[in-house]
C-alpha positions as CSV (number, residue, x, y, z in Angstrom):
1,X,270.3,155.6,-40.9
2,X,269.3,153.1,-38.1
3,X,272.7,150.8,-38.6
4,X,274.8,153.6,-37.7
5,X,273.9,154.8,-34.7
6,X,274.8,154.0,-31.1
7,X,273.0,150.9,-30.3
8,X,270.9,150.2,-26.8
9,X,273.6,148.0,-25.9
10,X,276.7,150.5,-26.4
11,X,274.9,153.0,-24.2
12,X,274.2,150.6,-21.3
13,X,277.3,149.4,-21.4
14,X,279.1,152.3,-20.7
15,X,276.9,152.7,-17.7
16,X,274.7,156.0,-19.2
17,X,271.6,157.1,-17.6
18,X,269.0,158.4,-20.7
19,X,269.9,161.8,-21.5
20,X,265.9,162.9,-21.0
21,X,263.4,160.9,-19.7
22,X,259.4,161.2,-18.9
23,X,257.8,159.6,-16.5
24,X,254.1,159.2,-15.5
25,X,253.3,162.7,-17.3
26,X,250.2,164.0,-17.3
27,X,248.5,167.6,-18.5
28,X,244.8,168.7,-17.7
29,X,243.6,171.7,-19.0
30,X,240.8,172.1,-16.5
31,X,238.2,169.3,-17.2
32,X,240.3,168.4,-20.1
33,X,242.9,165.6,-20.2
34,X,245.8,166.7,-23.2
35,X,248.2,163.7,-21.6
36,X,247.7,160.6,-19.6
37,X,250.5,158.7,-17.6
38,X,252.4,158.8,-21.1
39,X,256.3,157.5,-20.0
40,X,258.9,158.2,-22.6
41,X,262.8,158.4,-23.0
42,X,265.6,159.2,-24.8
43,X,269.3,158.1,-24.7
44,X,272.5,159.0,-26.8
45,X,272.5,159.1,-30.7
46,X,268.3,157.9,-30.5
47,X,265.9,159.0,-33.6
48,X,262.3,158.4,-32.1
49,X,259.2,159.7,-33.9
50,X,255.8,160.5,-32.2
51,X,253.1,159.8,-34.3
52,X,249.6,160.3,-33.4
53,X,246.4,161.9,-34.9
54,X,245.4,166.0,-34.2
55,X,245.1,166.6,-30.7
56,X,246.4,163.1,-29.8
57,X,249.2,165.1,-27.2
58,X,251.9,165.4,-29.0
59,X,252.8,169.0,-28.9
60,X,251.8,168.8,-25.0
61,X,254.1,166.0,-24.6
62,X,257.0,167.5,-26.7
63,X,256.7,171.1,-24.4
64,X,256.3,169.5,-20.9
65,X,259.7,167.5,-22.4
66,X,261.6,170.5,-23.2
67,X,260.8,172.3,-20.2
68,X,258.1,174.9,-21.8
69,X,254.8,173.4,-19.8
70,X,254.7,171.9,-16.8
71,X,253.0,168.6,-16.6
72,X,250.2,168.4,-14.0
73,X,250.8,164.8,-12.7
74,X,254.7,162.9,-13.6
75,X,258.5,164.4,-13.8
76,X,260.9,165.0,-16.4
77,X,264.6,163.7,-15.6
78,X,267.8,164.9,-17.7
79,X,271.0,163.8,-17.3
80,X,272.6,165.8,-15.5
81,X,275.8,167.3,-18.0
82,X,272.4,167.7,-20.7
83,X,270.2,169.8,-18.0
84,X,270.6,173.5,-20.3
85,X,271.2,171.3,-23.8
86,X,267.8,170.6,-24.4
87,X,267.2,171.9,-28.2
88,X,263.2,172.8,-29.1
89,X,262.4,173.7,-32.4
90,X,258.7,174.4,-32.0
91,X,256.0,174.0,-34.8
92,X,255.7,177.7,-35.1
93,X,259.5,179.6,-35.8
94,X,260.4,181.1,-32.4
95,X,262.4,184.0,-34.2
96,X,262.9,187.5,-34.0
97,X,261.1,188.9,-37.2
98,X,263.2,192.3,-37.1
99,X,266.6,190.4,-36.8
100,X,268.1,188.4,-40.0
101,X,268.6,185.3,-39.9
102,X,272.6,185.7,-39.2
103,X,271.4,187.8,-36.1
104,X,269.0,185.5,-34.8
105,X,271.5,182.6,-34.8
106,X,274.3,184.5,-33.4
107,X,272.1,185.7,-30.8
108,X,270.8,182.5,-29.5
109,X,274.8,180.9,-29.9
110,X,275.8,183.7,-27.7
111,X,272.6,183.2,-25.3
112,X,274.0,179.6,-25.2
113,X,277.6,180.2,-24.2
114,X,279.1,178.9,-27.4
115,X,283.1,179.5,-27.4
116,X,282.7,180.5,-31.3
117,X,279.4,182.3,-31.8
118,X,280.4,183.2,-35.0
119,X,281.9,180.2,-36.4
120,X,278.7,178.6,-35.0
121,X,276.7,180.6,-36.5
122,X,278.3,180.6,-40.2
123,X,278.5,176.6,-39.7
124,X,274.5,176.7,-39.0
125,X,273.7,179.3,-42.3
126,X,275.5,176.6,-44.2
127,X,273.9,173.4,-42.9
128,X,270.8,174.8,-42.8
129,X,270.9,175.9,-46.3
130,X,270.3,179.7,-45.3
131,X,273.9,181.4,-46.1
132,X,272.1,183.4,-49.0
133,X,269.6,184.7,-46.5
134,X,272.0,185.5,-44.1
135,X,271.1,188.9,-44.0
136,X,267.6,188.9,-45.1
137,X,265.0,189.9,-41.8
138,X,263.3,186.8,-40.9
139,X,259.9,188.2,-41.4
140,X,260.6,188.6,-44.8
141,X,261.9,185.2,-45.3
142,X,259.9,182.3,-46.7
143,X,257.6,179.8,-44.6
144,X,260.0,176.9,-45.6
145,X,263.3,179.1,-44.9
146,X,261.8,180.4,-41.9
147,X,261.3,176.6,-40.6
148,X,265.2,176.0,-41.5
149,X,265.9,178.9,-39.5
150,X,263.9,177.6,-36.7
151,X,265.5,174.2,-36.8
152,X,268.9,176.1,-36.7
153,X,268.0,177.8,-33.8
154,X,267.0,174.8,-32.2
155,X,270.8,173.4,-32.4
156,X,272.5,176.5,-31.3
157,X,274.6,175.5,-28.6
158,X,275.1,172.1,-29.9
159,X,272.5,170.2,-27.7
160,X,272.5,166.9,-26.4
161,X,268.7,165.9,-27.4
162,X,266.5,168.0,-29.6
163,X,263.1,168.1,-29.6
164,X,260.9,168.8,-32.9
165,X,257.1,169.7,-33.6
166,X,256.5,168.4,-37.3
167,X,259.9,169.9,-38.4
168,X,259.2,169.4,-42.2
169,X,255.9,170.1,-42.5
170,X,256.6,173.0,-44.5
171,X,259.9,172.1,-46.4
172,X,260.0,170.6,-50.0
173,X,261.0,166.7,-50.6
174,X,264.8,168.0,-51.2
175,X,265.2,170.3,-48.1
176,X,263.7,167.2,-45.9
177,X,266.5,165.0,-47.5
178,X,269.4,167.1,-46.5
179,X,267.8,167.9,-42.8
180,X,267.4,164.3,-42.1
181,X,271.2,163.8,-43.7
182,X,272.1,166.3,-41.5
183,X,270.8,165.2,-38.2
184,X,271.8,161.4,-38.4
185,X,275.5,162.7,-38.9
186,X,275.1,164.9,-36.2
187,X,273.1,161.7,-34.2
188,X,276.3,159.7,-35.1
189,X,279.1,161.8,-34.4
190,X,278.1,163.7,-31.6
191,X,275.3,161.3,-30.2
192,X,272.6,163.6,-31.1
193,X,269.5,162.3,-29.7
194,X,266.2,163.8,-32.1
195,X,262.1,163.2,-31.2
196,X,260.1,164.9,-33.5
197,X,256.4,164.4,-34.0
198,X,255.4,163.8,-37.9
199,X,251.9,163.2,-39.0
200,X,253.5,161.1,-41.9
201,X,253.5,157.1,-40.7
202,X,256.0,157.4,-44.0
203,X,258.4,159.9,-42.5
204,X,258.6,157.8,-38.9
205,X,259.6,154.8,-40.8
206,X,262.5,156.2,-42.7
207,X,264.2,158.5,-40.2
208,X,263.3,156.9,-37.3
209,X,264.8,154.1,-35.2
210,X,261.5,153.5,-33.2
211,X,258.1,155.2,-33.1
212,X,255.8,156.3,-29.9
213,X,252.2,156.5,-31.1
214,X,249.7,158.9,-29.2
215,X,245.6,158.6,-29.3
216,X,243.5,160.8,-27.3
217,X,246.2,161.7,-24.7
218,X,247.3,158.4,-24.3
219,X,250.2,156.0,-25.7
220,X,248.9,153.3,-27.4
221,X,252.2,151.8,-29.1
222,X,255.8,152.2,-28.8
223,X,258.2,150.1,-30.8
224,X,259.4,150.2,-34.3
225,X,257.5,149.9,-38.1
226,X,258.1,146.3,-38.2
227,X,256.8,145.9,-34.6
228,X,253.7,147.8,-35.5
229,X,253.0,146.3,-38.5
230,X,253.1,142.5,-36.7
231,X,250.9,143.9,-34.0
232,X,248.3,145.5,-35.9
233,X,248.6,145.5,-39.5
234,X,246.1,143.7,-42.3
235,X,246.9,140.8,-44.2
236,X,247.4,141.4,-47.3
237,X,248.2,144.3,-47.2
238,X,251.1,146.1,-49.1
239,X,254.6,146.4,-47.9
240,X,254.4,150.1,-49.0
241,X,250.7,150.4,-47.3
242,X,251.4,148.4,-44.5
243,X,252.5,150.3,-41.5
244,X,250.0,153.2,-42.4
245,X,246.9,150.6,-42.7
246,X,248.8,149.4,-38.9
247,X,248.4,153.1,-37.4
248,X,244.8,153.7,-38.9
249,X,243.9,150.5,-37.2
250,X,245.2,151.6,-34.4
251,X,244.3,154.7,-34.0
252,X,240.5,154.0,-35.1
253,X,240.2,151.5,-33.0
């Protein structure tokens, strides 16, 4: 997955600016601190993970980035052709229960201007695996098909960067195959640039080109496995054990 897509050096050498960027963001919840001066960005065809333990930030950091919270302290800067191409696919569906899941998708395809709604929308049902539920409610669908859905919805629109909160928490080994299939050939055909927080250090290392590790608020890492692994893994360790002995170290520490 990594080989194929669009390098650091392609982008900056046809002069792009990152398609999203975060700089010096910050959230407070009264006395508490969610986010510290965490400084993140994406540019074209990017797969970057956000790791992090519960209540590390990442949700907070993955809504201030997609324009649902506001951070307290720090700015968020999108390229300007990407401003309303920012997908979200949050960690709980953001569907309309009493629609199907054809209506929901033609709804938010036709909320994003698509020329085609409905070719979108068929094209989506089929990716997404979800053509036999086309016209089952959503509220009566599955917890896995229901995350499908909510991924779909996410890429209505055909954004430029989306953003995910665990996307396959809830979908079997299979159906996390073909969404990850899915999104590098979007990622290398149309420069698709993904974040998604995982709680798997497993997950991060096969889908991802780099990780950005979270601990109390604050980034602690930011690199890739192999990075992490030099920086603070164990000797000794395993290959296979390796970079998830690396986050425990550094996230216990």
């Amino acid at each position: 997955m990594r080989r194929m897509a669009p390098t650091d050096a392609d982008v900056h050498a046809q002069g792009a600016t990152p398609l999203l960027r975060g700089a010096g963001l910050s959230k407070r919840f009264r006395s508490v601190a969610a986010l510290e001066d965490v400084s993140i960005q994406l540019e074209r065809g990017d797969a970057v993970a956000l790791l992090g333990p519960n209540g590390a930030g990442k949700t907070t950091l993955l809504r201030i980035l997609a324009g649902v919270s506001t951070p307290t302290q720090g700015a968020v800067n999108r390229e300007e052709r990407s401003v309303s191409h920012i997908g979200w696919v949050p960690h709980e569906p953001a569907v309309y229960r009493r629609l199907t899941a054809r209506e929901n998708i033609l709804l938010f395809t036709r909320l994003e201007g698509v020329d085609s709604p409905e070719a979108e929308t068929a094209e989506l049902l089929e990716r997404t695996d979800l053509a036999r539920f086309a016209d089952r409610p959503a509220g009566d669908l599955s917890t896995g098909t229901l995350q499908r859905l909510n991924v779909a919805l996410g890429l209505a629109g055909r954004p430029s960067a989306l953003l995910l909160d665990e996307p396959t928490a809830t979908l079997s080994p299979d159906q996390v195959n073909r969404l990850w299939r899915w999104l590098d050939e979007l990622r290398v055909r149309d420069g698709l640039a993904v974040l998604f927080s995982t709680q798997s250090v497993d997950e991060a290392g096969r889908y991802a080109e780099r990780m950005v590790i979270l601990n109390h608020g604050r980034q602690v890492f930011a690199g890739t496995a192999d990075e992490l692994v030099t920086r603070h893994g164990t000797p000794g360790t395993s290959a296979t054990d390796a970079a998830e002995r690396a986050f425990l170290n550094l996230v216990d520490a």
